[in-house]
N, C-alpha and C positions, 0 to 999 in steps of 0.2 A: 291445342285447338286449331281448326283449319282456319287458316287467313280468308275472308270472306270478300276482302278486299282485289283479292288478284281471280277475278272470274273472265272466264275467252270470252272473245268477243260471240255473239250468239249467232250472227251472220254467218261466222266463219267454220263455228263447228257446225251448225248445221249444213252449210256448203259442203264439207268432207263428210258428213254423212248421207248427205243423195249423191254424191259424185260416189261415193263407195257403191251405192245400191246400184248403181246403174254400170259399173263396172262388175259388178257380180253377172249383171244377165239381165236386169228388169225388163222385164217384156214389153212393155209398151216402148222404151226406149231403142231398145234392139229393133223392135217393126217398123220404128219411123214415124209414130202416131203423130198428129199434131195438135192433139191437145193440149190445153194450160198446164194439167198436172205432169204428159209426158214430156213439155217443155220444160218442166221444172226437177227431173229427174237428170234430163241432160245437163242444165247448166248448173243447178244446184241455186237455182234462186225458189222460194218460197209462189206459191200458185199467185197469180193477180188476185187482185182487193174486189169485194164484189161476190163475192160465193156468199148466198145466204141461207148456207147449209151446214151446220156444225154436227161436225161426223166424230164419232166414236167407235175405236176398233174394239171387240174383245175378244179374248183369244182366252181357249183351253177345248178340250179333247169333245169332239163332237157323239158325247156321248148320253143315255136320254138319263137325266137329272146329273149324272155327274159331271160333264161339264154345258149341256146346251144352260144348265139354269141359270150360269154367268151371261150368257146372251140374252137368255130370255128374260131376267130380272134389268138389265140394262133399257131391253125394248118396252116395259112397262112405265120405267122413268121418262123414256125420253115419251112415248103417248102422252102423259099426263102433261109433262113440262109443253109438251106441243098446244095440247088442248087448252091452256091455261092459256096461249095467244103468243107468251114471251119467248118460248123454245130456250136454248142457252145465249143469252148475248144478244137477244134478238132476232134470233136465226134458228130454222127449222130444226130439228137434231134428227138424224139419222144414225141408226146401229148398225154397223158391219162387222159379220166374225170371222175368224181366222180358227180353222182346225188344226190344231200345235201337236194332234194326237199322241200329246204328252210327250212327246220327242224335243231334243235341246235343240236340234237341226230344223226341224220343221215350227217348231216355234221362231226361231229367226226369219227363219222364209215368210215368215205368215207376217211376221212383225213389220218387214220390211216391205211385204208389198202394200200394208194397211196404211203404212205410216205414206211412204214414197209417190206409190201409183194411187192407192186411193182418198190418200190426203187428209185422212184421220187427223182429227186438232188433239186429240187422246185417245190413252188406251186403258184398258180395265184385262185382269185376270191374272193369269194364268192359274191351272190347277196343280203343276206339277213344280217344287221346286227347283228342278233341275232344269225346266223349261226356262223359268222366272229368270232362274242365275244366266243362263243362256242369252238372253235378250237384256240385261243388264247395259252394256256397254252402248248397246243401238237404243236405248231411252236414253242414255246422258250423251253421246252423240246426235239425236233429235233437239232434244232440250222440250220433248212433248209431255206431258203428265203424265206417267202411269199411277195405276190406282191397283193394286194387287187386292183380288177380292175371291181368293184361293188355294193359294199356297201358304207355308206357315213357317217354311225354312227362315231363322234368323239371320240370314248375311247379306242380303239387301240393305236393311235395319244399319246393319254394322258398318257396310258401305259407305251409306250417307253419314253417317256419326265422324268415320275416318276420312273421307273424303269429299267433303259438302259441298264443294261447289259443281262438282263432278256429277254427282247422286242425288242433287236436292231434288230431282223431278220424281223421284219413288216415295209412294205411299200406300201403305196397307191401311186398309176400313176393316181387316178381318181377314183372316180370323186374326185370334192373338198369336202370337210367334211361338214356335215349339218349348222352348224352354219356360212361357209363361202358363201354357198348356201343360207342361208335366207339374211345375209347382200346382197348377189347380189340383191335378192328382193325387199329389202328396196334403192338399186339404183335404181333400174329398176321402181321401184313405183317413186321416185320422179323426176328422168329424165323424164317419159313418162305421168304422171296423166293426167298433164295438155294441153297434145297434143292431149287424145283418150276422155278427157272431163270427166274423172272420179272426183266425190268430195263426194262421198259416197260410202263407202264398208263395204264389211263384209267379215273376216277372219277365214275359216272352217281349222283346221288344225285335222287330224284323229292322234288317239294317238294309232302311231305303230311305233316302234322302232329308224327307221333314221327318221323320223319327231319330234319327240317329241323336240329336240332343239328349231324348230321356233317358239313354243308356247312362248319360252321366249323369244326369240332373236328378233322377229316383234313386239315386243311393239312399237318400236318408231314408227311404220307406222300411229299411231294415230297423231301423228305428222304433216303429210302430210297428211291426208284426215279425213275426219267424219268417223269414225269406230263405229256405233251402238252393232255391233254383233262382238263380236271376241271370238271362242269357241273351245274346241278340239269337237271331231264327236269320234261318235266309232267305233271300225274294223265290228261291227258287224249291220251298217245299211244296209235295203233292201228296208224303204221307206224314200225316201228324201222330200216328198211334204209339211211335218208340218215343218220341216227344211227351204228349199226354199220360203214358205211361210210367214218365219219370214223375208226371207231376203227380197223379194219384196214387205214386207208391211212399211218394216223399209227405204223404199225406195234408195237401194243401187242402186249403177251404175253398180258398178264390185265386184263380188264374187270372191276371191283371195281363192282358196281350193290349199293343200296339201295334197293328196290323194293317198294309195297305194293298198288296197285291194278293198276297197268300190266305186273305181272311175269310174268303167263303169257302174254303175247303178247311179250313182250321173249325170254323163253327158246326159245317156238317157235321165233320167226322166228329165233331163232339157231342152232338146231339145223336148221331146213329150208335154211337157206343154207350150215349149215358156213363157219360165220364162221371165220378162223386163230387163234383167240384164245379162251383158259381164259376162264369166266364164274363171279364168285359173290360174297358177302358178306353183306347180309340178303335174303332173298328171301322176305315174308311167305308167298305161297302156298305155295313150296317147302318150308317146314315143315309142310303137311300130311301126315299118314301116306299118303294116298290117291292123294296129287298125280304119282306114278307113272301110274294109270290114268288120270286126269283129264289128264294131256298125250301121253297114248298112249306110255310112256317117250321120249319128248323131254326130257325132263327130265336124261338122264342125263349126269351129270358133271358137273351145276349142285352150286355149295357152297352153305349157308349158315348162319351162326351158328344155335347155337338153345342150347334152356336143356336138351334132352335126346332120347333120340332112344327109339323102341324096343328100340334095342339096348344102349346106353348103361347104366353101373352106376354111377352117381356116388355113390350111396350102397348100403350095404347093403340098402335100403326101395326101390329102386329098380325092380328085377323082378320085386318081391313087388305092388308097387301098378299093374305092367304088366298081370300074367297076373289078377289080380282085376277091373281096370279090361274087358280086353277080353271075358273070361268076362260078364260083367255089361252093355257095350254094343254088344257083335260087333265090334270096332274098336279102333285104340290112338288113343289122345288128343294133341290139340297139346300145347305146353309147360305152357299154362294150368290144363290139367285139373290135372296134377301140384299146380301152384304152388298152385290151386284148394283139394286136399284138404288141404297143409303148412298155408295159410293159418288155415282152421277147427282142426286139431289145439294150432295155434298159440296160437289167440285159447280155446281149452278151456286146456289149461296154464296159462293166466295167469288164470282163470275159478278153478281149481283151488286156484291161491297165491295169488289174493287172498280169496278164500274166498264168492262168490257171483257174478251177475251184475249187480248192484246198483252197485257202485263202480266208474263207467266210469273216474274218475279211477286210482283202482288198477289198472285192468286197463292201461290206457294208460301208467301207470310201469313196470308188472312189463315190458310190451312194449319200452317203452327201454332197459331193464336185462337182457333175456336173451338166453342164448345157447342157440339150441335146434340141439339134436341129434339129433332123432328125423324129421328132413325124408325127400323122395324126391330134391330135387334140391341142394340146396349139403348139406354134411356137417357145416358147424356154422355157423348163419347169425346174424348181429347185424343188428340196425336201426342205423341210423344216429341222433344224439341230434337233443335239441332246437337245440343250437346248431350243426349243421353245417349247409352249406351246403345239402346234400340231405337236410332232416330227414327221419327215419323210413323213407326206403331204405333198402334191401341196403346195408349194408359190402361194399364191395368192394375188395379188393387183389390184382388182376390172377387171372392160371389158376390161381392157387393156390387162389384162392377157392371154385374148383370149377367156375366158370361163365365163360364161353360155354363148349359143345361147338361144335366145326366139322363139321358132316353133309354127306356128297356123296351124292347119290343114282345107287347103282352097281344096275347088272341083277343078279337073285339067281341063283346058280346052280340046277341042274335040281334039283341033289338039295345040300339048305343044313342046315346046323346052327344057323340060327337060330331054331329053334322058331315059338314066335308071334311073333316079329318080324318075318318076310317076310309083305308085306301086296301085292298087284298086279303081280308080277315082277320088284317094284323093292324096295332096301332100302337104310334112309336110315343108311348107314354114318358112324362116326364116327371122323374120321382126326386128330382135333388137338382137347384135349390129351391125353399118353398116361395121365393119372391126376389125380384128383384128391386135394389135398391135405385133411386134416382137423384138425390141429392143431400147433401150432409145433413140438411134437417131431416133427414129420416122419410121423405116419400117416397111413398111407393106407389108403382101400379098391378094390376091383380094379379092375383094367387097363379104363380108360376108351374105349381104342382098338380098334375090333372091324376095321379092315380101313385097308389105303395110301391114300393121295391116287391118283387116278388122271386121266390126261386125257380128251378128250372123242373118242370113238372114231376120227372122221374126224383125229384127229394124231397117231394111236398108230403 
């Protein structure tokens, strides 16, 4: 176990974390500014008392659902916490984002100017793991809260377990960490095979950074079905046909991909060939609301996990923070927006019971000890503790826990009852699981599942 007893003094690392940033280059320090915050970049003391503004940085790739919806599910928290009168702490909350345009470099740049020049009390996101692992060091050098509400890489998690006084400022609201996301897979494969008639697959997993777990972790799937083909892909396919080729000769049923850069040329080319064979599993782009139009529905009857859909009610807060979100940016949000606003209500609650913003150490105990119930997406969520193995994750104990949904993206009819939900002709239906659970007595909130699994039209 980590000695919890021997922690730096917080003065002090924080001091060599602005005296760093401002030896790197920090602009406002290099120009001469005289402001509070570029005085405090220089000497490495904390801004003066008195700002009664509580600023939150987020950072991930300024891109439209897949990463602004981490900023934009941020700016809906801090609206409401504002209009409520109490803001965080007493103090107005302000969003500021940083474009990390998923790069590990410009994620640090972005981190350090939010944190330094613009005096960020917290940070939320990143989408890319490699970003996340990037700015690692420069959140335990702050001693500022992050709240990862986008990446899924396990070794932040790992981090803080092995080195907890160092790490204790990291915290994921979401998703779950990739190897708890392949175990959902291997439920989900063996609850469902034998209902959609699968007994042959092949497992394409691309080796990019939050994937690379389920190469290990889905072995057992061979277990429950014929696995001929089980391979990593590389970030850098453009033709899939000598690929899918193998798979419909090896006569699979269902192609189970894990796909993050290469997956909308992977879906095309499977939909323009009419490959014999079901496709789905993670498909980062396919959790876009838009990603209908964006492959001209090609897309249709691709699955893929996600933490929620538009249609989706996992919580009672669920369609309330749909029809707000889209009113507010013409559009519905990836999963992150959601996880985005949980996060910040999250980090106010425990603001609230420790009774200021002053005692990160409090806030960071109250965070290992609660259970919040006022989410959009899991219905009663815990962190994981100091000593598990994935500190400060999602507790996760399978569907019950409310998370993964399974979304297919089915054509919407002419005339739909799903209100704001249908977004480009297409709607990202949620066929597994039928509900979520919310407490060991067995409550639940409504029926999770808004429509069947369906096949890929060319097999119907």
């Amino acid at each position: 176990m980590v000695d919890r007893d021997r922690r730096p003094d917080s003065r002090t690392r924080r001091r060599d974390f602005l005296k760093g940033t401002a030896a790197a280059g920090g602009a406002a320090a290099l120009a001469g500014c005289q402001g509070s915050i570029a005085r405090s970049i220089v000497t490495g003391e904390p801004p003066q008392a008195g700002d009664d503004t509580f600023r939150i940085g987020a950072l991930g790739p300024e891109v439209k659902a897949l990463g602004e919806s981490i900023g934009n599910g941020a700016k809906l928290a801090a609206e409401q916490l504002n209009a409520q009168g109490g803001g965080i702490g007493g103090k107005q909350v302000e969003v500021l984002t940083g474009n990390t345009r998923g790069l590990p470099g410009k994620a640090e740049q972005e981190y350090r100017r939010l944190v330094a020049e613009e005096n960020c009390d917290m940070t939320i996101g990143t989408f890319r793991t490699t970003a996340l692992n990037a700015i690692l060091p420069l959140i335990a050098d702050s001693q500022r809260i992050h709240m990862t509400t986008g990446a899924a890489g396990p070794r932040p998690a790992r981090l803080v377990n092995e080195q907890y006084e160092r790490y204790k400022y990291h915290f994921r609201p979401g998703p779950i960490n990739s190897f708890d996301l392949a175990d959902a897979q291997l439920e989900f494969t063996k609850a469902k095979a034998g209902d959609f008639g699968w007994e042959t697959a092949a497992v394409l997993v691309e080796n990019f950074d939050a994937l690379r777990p389920f190469a290990e972790r889905l072995r057992p799937i061979q277990e429950v079905l014929d696995v001929p083909i089980f391979t990593k892909t590389s970030t850098n396919v453009r033709t899939w046909q000598p690929i899918f080729d193998q798979v419909a000769q090896a006569g699979a049923d269902i192609c189970f991909v894990f796909l993050a850069l290469t997956g909308t040329k992977a879906v095309t080319q499977w939909a323009n060939k009419q490959y014999p064979f079901e496709m789905g599993g993670i498909h980062v782009f396919g959790q876009q609301p838009n990603y209908w139009e964006a492959t001209g529905g090609r897309c249709e009857a691709l699955f893929t996990m996600n933490a929620m859909t538009p249609q989706t009610r996992n919580t009672e807060r669920t369609q309330k923070f749909m029809k707000r979100y889209m009113e507010a940016f013409g559009g519905a949000p990836m999963y992150n927006g959601p996880i985005s606003f949980d996060a910040v209500n999250m980090y106010n609650e425990a603001v609230e019971n420790v009774g200021g913003t002053e005692d990160t150490d409090g806030i960071i105990n109250y965070l290992e000890q609660m259970e919040y119930t006022n989410g959009t997406i899991i219905p009663r969520f815990e962190f994981r503790g100091p000593d598990a193995k994935f500190a400060h994750d999602p507790v996760y104990g399978g569907f019950e826990t409310g998370v993964p949904v399974y979304q297919q993206w089915q054509e919407a009819p002419s005339t739909s009852d799903k209100g704001i939900s249908v977004e480009s002709g297409g709607v990202q239906e949620s066929f597994y699981p039928p509900q979520s659970v919310s407490t060991e007595e067995g409550a639940t909130y409504p029926d999770n599942k808004s429509a069947d699994y369906v096949k890929p039209p060319w097999m119907r």
